[in-house]
DSSP file (Angstrom, degrees, kcal/mol; ACC not computed):
  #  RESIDUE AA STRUCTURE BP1 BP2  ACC     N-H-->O    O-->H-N    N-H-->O    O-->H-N    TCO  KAPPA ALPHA  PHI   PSI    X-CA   Y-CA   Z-CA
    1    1 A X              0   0    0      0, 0.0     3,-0.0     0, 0.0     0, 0.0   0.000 360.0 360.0 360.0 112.0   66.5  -10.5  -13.8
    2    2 A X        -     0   0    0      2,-0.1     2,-0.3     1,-0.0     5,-0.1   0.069 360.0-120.1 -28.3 155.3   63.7  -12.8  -13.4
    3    3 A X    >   -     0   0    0      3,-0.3     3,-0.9     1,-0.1    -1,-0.0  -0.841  26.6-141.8-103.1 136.9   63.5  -14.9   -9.7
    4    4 A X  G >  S+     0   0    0     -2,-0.3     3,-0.6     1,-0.2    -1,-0.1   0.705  97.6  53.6 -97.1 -10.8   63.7  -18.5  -11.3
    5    5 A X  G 3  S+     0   0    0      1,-0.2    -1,-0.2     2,-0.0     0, 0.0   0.646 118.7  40.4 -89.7  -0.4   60.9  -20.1   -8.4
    6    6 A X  G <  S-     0   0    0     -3,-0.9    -3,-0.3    44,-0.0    -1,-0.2  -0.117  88.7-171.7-151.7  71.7   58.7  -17.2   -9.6
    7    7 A X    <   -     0   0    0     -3,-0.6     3,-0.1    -5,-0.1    -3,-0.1   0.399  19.5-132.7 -39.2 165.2   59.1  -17.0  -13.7
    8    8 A X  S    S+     0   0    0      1,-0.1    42,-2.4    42,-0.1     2,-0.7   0.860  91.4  52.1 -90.7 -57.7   57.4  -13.7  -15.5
    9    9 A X  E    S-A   49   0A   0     40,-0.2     2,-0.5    38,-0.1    40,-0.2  -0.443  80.4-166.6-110.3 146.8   55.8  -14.9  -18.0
   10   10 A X  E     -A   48   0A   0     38,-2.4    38,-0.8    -2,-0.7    -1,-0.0  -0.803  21.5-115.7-124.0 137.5   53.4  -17.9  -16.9
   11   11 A X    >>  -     0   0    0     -2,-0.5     3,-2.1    36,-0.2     4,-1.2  -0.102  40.5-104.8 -82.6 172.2   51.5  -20.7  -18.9
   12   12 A X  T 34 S+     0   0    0     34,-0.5    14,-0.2     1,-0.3    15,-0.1   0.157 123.1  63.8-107.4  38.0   47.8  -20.4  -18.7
   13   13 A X  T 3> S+     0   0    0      3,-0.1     4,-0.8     2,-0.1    10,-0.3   0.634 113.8  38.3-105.7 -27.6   47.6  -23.4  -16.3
   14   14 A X  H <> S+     0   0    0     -3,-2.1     4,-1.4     2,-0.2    -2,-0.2   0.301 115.8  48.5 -95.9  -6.2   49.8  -20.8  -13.7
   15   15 A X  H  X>S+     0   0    0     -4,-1.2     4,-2.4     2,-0.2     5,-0.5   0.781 104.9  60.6 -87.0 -55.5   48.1  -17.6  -14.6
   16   16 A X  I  4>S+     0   0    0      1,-0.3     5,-1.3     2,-0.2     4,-0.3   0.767 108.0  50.0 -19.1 -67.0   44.9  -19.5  -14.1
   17   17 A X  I ><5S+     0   0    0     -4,-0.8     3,-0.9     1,-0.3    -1,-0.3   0.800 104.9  50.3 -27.7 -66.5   46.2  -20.0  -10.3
   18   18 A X  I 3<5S+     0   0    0     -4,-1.4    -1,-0.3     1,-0.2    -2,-0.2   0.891 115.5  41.9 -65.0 -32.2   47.0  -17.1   -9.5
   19   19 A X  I 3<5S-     0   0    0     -4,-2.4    -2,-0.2    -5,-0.2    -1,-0.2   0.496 101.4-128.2 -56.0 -11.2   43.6  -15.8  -10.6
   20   20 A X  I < <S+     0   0    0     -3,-0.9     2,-0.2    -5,-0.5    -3,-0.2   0.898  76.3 106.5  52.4  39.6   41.5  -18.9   -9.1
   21   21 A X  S   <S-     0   0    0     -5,-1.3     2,-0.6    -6,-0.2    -1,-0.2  -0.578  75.6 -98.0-111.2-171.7   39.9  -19.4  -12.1
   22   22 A X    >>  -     0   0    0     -2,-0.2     3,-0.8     1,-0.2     4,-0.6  -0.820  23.1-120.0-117.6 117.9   40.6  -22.5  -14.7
   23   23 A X  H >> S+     0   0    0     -2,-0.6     4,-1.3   -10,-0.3     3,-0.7   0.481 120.9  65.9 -17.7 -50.9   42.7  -22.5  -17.8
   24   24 A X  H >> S+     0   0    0      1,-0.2     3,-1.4     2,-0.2     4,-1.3   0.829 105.6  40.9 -19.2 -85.8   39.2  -23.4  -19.1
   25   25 A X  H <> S+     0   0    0     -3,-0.8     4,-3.3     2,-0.3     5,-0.3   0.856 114.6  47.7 -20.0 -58.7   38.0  -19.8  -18.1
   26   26 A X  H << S+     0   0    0     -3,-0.7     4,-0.4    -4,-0.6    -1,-0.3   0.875 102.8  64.6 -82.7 -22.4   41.0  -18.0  -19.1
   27   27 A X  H <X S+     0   0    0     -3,-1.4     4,-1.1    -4,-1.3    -2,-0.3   0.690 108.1  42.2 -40.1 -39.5   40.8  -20.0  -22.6
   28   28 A X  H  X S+     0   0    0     -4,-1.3     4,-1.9     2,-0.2    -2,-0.2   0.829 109.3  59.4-104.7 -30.2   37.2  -18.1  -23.4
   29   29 A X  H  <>S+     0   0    0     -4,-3.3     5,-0.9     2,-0.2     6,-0.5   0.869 113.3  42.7 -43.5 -30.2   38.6  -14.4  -22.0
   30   30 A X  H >45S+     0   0    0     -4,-0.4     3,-2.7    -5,-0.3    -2,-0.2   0.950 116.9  40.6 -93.6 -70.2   41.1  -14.9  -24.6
   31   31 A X  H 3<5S+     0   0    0     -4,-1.1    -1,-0.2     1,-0.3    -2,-0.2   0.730 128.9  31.9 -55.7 -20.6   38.9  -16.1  -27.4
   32   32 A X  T 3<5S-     0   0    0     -4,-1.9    -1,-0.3     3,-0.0    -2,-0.2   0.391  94.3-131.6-123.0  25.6   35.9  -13.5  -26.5
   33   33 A X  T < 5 +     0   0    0     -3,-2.7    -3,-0.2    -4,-0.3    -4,-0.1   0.812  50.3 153.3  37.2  60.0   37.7  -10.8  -25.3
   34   34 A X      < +     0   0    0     -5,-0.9     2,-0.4     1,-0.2    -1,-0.2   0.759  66.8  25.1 -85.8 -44.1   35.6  -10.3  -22.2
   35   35 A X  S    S-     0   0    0     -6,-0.5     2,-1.0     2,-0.1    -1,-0.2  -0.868  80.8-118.5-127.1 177.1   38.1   -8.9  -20.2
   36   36 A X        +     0   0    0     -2,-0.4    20,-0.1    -3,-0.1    -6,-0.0  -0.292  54.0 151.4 -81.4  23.0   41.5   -6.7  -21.1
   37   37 A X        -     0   0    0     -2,-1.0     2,-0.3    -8,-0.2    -2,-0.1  -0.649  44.7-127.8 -96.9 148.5   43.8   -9.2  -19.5
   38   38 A X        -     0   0    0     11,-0.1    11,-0.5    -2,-0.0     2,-0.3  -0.845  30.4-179.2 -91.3 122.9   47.2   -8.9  -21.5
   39   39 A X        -     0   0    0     -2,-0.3     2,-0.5     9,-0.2     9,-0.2  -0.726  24.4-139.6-133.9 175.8   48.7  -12.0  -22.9
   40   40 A X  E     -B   47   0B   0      7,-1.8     7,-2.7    -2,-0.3     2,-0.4  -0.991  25.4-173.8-118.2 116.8   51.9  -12.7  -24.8
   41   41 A X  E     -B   46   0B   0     -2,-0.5     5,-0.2     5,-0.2     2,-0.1  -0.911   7.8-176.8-119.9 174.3   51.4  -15.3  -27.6
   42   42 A X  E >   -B   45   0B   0      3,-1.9     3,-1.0    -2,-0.4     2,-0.9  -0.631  63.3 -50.7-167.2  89.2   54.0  -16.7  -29.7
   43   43 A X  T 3  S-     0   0    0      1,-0.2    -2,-0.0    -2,-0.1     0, 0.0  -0.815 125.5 -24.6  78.1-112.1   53.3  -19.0  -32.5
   44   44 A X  T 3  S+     0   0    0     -2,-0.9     2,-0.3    -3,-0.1    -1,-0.2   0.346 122.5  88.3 -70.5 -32.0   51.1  -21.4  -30.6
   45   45 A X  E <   -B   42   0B   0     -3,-1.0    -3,-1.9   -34,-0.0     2,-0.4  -0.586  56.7-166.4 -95.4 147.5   52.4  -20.8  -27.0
   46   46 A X  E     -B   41   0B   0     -2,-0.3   -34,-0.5    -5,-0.2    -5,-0.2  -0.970   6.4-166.6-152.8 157.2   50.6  -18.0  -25.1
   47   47 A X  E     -B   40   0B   0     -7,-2.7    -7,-1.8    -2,-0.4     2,-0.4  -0.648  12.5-141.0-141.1 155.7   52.2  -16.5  -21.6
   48   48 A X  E     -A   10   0A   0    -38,-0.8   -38,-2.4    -9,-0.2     2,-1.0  -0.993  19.9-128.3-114.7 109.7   50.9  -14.2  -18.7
   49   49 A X  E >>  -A    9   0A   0    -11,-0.5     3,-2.8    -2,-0.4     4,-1.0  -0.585  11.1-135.2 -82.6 112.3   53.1  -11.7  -17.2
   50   50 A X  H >> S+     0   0    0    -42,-2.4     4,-1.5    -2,-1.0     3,-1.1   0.361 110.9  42.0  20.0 -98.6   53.2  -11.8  -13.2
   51   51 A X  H 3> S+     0   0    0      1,-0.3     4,-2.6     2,-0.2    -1,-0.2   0.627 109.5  55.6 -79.5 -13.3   52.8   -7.9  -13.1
   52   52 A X  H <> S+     0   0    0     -3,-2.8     4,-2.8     3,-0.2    -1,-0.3   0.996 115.5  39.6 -57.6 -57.2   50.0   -7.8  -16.1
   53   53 A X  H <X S+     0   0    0     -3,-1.1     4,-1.9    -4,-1.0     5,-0.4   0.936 119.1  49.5 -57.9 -43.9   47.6  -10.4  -13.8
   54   54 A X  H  X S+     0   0    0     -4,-1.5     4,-3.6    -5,-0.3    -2,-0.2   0.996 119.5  38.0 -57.7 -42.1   48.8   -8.3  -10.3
   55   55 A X  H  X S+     0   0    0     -4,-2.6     4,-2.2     2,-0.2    -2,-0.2   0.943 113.2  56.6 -88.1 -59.5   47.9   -5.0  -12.2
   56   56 A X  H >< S+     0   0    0     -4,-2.8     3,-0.7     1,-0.3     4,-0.3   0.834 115.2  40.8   2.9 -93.7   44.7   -6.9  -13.8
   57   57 A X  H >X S+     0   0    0     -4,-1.9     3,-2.2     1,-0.3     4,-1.6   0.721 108.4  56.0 -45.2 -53.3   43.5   -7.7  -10.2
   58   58 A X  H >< S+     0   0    0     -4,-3.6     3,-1.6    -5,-0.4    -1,-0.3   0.975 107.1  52.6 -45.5 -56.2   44.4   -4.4   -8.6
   59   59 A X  T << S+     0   0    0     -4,-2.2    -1,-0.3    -3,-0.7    -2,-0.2   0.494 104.5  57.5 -62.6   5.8   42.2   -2.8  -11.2
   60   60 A X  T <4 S+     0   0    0     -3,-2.2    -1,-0.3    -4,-0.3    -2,-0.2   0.833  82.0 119.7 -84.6 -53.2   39.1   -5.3  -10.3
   61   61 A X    <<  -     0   0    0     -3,-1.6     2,-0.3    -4,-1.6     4,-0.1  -0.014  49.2-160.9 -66.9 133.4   39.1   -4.3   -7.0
   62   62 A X        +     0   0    0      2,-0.1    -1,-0.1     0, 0.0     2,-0.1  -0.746  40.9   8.4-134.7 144.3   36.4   -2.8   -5.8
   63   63 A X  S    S-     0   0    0     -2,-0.3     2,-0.0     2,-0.1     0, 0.0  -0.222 100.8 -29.3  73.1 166.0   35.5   -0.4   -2.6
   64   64 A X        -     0   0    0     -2,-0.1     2,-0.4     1,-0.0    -2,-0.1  -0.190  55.7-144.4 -59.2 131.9   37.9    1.3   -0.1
   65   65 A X        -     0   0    0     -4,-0.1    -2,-0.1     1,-0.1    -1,-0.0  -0.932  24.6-122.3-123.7  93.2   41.2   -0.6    0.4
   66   66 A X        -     0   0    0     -2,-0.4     2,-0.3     1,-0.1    -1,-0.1   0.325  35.2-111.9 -50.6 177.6   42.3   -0.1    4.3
   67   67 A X        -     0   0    0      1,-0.0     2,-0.2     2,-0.0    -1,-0.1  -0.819  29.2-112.8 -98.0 147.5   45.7    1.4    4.6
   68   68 A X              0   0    0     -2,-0.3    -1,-0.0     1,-0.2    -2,-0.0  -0.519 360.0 360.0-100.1 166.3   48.6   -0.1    5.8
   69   69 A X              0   0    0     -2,-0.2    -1,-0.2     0, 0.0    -2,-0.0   0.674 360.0 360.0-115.0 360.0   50.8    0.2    8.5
């Protein structure tokens, strides 16, 4: 069951956020398929899911990632 202060799937003014980019940005990924990022559309409306953008990121990352304690 979704957490309602932190929805799954997220408009692409809130994916944007969490990405630091600008809808702008994430508007021309979609439309040139520059990167893999997974989106949900529906009709008109297109959605992000949370763990598609966390998983997106992880896989960006780049160099040794300390360990935690």
């Amino acid at each position: 069951m979704p957490v309602l202060d932190k929805p799954d799937l997220l408009t692409t003014k809130d994916a944007a956020k969490v990405l630091g980019v600008t809808p702008g940005t994430l508007e021309v990924w979609r439309s040139t398929r520059r990167y893999q990022l997974p989106y949900v559309k529906t009709g008109r409306l297109v959605r992000y899911r949370r763990a598609h953008l966390e998983a997106w990121l992880a896989s960006r990352t780049v160099g040794s990632v300390p360990a935690l304690a």
